[in-house]
C-alpha positions, 0 to 999 in steps of 0.5 A, spaced: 739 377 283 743 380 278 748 386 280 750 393 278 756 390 274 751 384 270 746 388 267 745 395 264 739 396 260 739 400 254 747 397 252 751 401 253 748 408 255 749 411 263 743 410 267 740 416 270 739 415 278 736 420 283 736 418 291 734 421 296 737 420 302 739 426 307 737 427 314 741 422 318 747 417 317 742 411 318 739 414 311 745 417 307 750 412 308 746 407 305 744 411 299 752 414 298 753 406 298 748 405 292 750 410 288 758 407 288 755 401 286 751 404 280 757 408 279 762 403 279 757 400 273 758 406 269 751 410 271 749 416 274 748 419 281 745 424 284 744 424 292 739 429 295 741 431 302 739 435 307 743 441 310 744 439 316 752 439 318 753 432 318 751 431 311 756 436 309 761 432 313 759 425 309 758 428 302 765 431 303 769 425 305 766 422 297 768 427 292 766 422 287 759 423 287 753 428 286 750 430 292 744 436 292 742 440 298 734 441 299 731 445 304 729 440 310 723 440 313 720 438 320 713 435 319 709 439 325 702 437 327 698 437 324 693 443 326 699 447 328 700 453 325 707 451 322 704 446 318 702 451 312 709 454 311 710 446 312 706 445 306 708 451 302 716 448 303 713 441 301 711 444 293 718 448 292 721 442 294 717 438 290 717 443 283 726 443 284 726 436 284 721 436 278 726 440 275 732 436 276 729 429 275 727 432 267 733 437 267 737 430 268 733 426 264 732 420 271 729 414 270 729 411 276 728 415 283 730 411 290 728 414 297 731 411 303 726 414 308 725 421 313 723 427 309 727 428 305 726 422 300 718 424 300 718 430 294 723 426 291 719 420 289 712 423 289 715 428 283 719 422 280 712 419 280 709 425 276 716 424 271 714 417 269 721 414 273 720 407 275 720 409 284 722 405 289 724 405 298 728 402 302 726 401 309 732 399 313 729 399 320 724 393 324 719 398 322 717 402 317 718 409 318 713 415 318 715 418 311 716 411 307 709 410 310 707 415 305 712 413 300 710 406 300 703 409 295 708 412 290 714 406 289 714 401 285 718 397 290 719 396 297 725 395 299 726 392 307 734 392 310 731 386 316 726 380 316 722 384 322 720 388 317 716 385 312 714 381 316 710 386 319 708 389 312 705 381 310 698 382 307 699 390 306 703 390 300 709 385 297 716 387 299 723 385 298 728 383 303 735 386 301 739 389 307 742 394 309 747 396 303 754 398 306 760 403 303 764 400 300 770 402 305 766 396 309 768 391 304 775 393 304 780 387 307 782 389 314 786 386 320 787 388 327 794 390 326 792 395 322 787 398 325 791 398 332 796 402 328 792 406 325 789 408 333 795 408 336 792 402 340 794 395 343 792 389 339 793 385 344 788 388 349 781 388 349 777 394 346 770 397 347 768 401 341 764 406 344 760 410 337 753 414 338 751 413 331 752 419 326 751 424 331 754 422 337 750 421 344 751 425 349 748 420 355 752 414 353 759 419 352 758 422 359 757 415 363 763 412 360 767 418 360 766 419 368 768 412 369 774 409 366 778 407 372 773 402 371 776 400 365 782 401 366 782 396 372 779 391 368 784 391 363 779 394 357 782 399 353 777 404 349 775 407 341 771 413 342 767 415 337 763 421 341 761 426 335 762 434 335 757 436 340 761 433 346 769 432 343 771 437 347 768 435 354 769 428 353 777 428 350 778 433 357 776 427 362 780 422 357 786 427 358 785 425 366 787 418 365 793 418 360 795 411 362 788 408 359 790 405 352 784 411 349 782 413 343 778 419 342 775 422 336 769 427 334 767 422 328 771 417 325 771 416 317 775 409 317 770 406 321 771 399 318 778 400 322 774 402 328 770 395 328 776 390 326 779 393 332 774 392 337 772 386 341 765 389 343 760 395 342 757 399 346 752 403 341 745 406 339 740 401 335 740 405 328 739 401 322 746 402 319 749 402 325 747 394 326 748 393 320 755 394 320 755 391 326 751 384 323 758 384 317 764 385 322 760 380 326 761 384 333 758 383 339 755 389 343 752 392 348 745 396 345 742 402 348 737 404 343 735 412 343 730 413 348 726 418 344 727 414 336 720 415 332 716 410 334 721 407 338 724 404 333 731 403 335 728 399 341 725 394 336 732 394 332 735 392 338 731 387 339 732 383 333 740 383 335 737 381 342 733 376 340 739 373 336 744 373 342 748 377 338 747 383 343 745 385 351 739 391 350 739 395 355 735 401 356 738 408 358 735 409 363 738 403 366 744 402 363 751 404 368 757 404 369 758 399 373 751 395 369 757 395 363 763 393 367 759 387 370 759 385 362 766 386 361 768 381 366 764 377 365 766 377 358 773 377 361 772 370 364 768 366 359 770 369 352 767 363 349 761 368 351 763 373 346 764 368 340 757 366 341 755 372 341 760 374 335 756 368 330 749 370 332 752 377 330 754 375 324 749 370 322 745 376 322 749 379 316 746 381 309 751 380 304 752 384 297 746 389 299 748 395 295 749 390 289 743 388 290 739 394 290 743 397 284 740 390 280 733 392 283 734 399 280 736 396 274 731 391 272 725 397 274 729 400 268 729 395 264 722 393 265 720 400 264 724 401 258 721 394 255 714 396 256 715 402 252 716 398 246 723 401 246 731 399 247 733 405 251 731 408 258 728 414 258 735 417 261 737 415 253 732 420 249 
């Protein structure tokens, strides 16, 4: 497969890249390290986002790239009598993305799932762009299911997931691409220093995902004399809706090794300092999980589309690289159980470790990128022409 760096069609000029790929982390993270891939082979990028606060957050920590705001949109039932301002939001958001797609010249549209992506490549489809979507969960989602009728290519971050789709519609398995940050060289000493952390204690990393989880916060956040008992020093990622009470109750125990964050923008620190992770099951998050071959404890959310998350989990469970425990069932003396069973049998934990990391797609974000390009090409090719559309 050829990467962002190694191919670019139509010589030297840029092409023109649209992705949708706002709503959630698990959605906009994978796009933000896409268009770095694309940018760093000279092309341009616009990521779509939606106007929730922790897009704003993201795109903010990557002045580097393009982003644009559409309006979001919640698909209400369908005899609702939200669904006619619903449809009416659908065709303002499919005449601006129209607009941009032609007022940027885009040749290629990718949609990384949740609704936001849906105008997008049903416009890009009307445009003439070569269409493609990434899925990065076991299964696939319900707007990527109506996106799959306007893509070119389908796009899986696990195997589950096109297994699931044999003999619906052929579809790659390419991972879940990582941001760069992922890939830069870290250590332990680093990271400790980094949380004013110590290097030599067992750390549990605690990260609800983009947007923190409450449940998981408050259980772990009422019982740490438990993890101080067993030696356990903890990296809280809590998200901004809890920080407030969950750093009070961290306050209580200033002799635990603790470090205690609303969101954290070096999370590959984060995963170098950590020995387990407690965390939800979104799709990035176990990918990342996957790359820094972390063991962890799995509490998928409860109330994920289609109980996504759970099969998620499964994957990584099935593997050995993971403990999956409900919410309803998950506790704090359930975990600390864990702890010191990992305490006295840590070959348990490399096990773990190995299944984790053998479980790790590598060079996702390149690999999509020379996906991308290759569609252009092949467009650019079938037109008889040496240039992308995104060179007229």
């Amino acid at each position: 497969m050829s990467s962002a760096s190694d191919s670019q069609p139509g010589g030297d000029c840029p092409l023109s890249v649209l992705i949708a790929c706002g709503g959630t982390g698990g959605h906009l993270y994978p796009g933000i390290a896409v268009a770095q891939e694309l940018l760093r082979a000279g092309h341009r990028c616009t990521l779509l986002i939606s106007e929730k606060k922790i897009d704003a957050l993201a795109a903010s920590a990557h002045p580097e790239l393009r982003f644009e705001v559409l309006p979001a949109l919640r698909m209400p039932r369908v005899w609702s009598w939200r669904m006619l301002p619903f449809l009416r939001s659908l065709w303002r958001q499919y005449r601006l993305c129209l607009e941009m797609i032609r007022r940027d010249k885009v040749s290629v549209v990718l949609g990384m799932g949740g609704f936001t992506s849906l105008m997008p490549l049903r416009a890009g489809r009307r445009a003439g762009c070569r269409t493609l979507i990434h899925e990065s969960n076991a299964i696939m989602g319900k707007a990527n299911r109506l996106n799959a009728r306007y893509a070119d290519e389908v796009l899986c971050g696990m195997q589950a997931c096109v297994s699931r789709l044999a003999g619906k519609r052929s579809a790659r398995l390419v991972g879940t691409p990582l941001r760069r940050s992922m890939h830069e060289p870290v250590n332990r000493a680093q990271a400790a220093e980094f949380f004013h952390l110590d290097a030599n204690k067992k750390t549990l990393l605690v990260v609800g995902g983009s947007q923190g989880a409450q449940a998981i916060n408050l259980m772990i956040a009422r019982a740490l004399p438990l993890f101080e008992a067993l030696g356990w020093q903890l990296l809280h990622v809590c998200g901004p809706a809890d920080y407030a009470e969950v750093r009070k109750l961290y306050a209580a125990h200033p002799a635990l090794p603790q470090h205690v964050c609303a969101f954290c923008h070096r999370m590959e620190l984060a995963y170098a300092m950590a020995d387990v992770a407690l965390a939800r099951s979104g799709a990035s998050t176990l990918a990342e999980l996957a790359h820094f071959s972390l063991p962890s404890v799995l509490v998928p959310y409860p109330h994920a589309a289609e109980d996504h998350q759970t099969r998620n989990a499964e994957v990584f469970a099935d593997a050995g690289a993971a403990v999956l425990l409900p919410q309803e069932q998950i506790n704090a003396e359930l975990l600390g159980e864990y702890l010191s069973k990992w305490n006295a049998q840590p070959q348990e934990l490399q096990r773990m470790r190995q299944a984790a990391g053998s479980l790790a797609q590598r060079d996702c974000a390149a690999v999509v990128a020379g996906i991308i390009l290759e569609l252009a090409a092949g467009a650019s090719q079938s037109r008889g022409s040496s240039q992308t559309p995104a060179c007229r």
